[in-house]
MIMARKOL-723258 format. One record per residue (C-alpha): residue number from 1; residue in three letters; x, y, z. Coordinates in nm, 2 decimals. Layout:
residues N
<rec resi="NUM" resn="ALA" px="X" py="Y" pz="Z"/>
...
END
This chain:
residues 94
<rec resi="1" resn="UNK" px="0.00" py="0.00" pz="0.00"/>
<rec resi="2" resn="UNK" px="0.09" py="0.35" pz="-0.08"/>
<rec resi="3" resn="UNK" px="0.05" py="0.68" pz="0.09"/>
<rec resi="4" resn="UNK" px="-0.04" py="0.97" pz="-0.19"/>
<rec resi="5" resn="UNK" px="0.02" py="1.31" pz="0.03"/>
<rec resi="6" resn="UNK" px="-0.22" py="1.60" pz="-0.06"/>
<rec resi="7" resn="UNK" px="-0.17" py="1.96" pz="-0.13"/>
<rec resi="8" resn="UNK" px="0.14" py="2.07" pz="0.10"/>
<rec resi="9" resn="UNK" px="0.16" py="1.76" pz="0.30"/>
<rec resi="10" resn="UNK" px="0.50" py="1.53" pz="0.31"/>
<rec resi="11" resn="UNK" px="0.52" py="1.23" pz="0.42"/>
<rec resi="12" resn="UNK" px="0.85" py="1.12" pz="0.62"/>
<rec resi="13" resn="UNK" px="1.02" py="0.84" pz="0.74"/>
<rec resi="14" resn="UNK" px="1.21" py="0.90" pz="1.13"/>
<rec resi="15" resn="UNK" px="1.56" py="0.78" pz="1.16"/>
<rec resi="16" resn="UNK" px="1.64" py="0.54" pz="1.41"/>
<rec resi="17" resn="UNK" px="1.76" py="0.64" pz="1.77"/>
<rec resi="18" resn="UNK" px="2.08" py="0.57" pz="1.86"/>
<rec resi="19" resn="UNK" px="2.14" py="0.23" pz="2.02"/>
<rec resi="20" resn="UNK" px="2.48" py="0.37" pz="2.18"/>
<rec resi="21" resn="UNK" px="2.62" py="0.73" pz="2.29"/>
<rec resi="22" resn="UNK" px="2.90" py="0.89" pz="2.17"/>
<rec resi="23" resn="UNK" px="3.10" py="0.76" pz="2.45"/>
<rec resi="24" resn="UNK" px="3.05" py="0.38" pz="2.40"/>
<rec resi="25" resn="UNK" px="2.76" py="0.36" pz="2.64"/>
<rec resi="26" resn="UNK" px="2.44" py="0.12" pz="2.52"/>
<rec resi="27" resn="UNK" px="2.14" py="0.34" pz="2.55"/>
<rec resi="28" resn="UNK" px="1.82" py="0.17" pz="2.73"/>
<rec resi="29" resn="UNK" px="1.50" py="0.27" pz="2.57"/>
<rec resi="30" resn="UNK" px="1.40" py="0.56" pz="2.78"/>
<rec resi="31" resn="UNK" px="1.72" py="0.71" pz="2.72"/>
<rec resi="32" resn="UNK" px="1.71" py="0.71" pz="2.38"/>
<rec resi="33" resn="UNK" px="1.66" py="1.08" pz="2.23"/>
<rec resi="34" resn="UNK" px="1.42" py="1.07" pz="1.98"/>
<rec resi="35" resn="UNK" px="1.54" py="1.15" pz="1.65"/>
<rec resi="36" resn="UNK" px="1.45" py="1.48" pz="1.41"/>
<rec resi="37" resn="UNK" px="1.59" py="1.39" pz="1.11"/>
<rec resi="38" resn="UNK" px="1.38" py="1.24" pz="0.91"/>
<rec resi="39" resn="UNK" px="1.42" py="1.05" pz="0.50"/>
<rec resi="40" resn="UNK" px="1.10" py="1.22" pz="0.26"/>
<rec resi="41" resn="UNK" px="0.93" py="0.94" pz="0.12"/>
<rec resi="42" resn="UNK" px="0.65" py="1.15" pz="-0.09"/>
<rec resi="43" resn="UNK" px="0.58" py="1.47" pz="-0.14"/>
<rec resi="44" resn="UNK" px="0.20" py="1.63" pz="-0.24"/>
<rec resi="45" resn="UNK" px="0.20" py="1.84" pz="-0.52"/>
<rec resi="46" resn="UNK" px="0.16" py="2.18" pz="-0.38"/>
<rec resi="47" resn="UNK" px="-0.09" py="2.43" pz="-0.59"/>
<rec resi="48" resn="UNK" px="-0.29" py="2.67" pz="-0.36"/>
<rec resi="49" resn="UNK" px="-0.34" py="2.65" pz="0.01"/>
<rec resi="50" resn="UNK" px="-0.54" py="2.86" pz="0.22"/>
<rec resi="51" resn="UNK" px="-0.55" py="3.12" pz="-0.03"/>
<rec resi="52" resn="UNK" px="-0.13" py="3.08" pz="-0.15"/>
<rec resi="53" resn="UNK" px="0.04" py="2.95" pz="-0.42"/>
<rec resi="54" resn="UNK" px="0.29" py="2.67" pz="-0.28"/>
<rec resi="55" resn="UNK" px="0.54" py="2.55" pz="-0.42"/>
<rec resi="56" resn="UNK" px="0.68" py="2.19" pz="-0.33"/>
<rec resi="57" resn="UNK" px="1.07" py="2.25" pz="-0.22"/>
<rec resi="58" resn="UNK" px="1.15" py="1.89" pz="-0.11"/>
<rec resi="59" resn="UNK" px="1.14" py="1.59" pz="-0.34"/>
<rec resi="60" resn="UNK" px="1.19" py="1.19" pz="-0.24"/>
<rec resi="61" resn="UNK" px="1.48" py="1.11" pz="-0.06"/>
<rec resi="62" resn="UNK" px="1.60" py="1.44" pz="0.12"/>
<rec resi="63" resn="UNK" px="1.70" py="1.42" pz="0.45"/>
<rec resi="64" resn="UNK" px="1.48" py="1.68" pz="0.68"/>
<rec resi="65" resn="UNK" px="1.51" py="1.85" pz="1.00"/>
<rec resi="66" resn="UNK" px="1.10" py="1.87" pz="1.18"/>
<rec resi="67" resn="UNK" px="0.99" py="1.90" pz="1.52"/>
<rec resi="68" resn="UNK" px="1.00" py="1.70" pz="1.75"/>
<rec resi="69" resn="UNK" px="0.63" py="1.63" pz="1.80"/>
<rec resi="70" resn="UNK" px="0.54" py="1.81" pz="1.45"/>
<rec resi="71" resn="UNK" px="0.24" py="1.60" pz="1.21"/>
<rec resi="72" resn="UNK" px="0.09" py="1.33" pz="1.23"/>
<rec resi="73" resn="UNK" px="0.20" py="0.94" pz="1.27"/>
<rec resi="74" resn="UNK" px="0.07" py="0.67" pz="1.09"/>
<rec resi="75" resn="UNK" px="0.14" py="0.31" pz="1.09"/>
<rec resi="76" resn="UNK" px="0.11" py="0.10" pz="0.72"/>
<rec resi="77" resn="UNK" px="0.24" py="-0.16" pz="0.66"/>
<rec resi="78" resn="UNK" px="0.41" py="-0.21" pz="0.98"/>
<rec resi="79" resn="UNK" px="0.65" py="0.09" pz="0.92"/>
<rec resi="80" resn="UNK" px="0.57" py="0.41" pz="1.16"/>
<rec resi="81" resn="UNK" px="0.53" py="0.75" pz="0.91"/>
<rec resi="82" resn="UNK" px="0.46" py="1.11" pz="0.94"/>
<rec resi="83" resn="UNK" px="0.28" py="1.33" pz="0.79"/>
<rec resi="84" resn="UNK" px="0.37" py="1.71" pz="0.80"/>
<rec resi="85" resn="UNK" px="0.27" py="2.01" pz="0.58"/>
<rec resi="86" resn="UNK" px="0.61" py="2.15" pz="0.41"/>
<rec resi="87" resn="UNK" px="0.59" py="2.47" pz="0.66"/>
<rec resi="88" resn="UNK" px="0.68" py="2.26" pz="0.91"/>
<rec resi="89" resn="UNK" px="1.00" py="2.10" pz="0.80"/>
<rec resi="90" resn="UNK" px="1.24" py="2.31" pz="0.98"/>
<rec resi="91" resn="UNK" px="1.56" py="2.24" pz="0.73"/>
<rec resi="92" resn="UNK" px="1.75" py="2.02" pz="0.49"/>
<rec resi="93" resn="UNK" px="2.01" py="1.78" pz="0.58"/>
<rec resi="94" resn="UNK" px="2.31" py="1.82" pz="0.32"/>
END
């Protein structure tokens, strides 16, 4: 199954949390930070929202900075995604 995003809506992919912290130390789950960077796995077409012409800036595959509790999760499949309008991607990873 597929996920189609609408409008200005992008649909992302979390990393993982880190299993061990930059010291050597294995992480239990509570301590684990919870990732922001996320993989774009589709991207909506843009066109006009609330009145604006938007323009899609982010295409499969870039790597994304969004908030922390930003969208909204889904679950397909098995595999945890998010869905969050293109305002509220904070950066690109290059």
């Amino acid at each position: 199954m597929n996920i189609k995003p609408l409008a200005d809506r992008v649909v992302v992919k979390m990393a993982e949390a880190e299993e061990v912290s930059k010291g050597g130390i294995i992480l239990a789950g509570a301590a684990k930070e919870k990732p922001s960077i996320a993989e774009v796995v589709a991207v909506g077409k843009g066109g006009m929202v609330d009145g604006h012409e938007v323009t899609m800036e982010l295409k499969v595959g870039d790597k994304v900075l969004v908030g922390q509790y930003s969208g909204s999760k889904v679950k397909l499949d098995g595999e945890e995604y998010t869905i969050v309008r293109q305002s509220e991607v904070l950066a690109i990873v290059e």
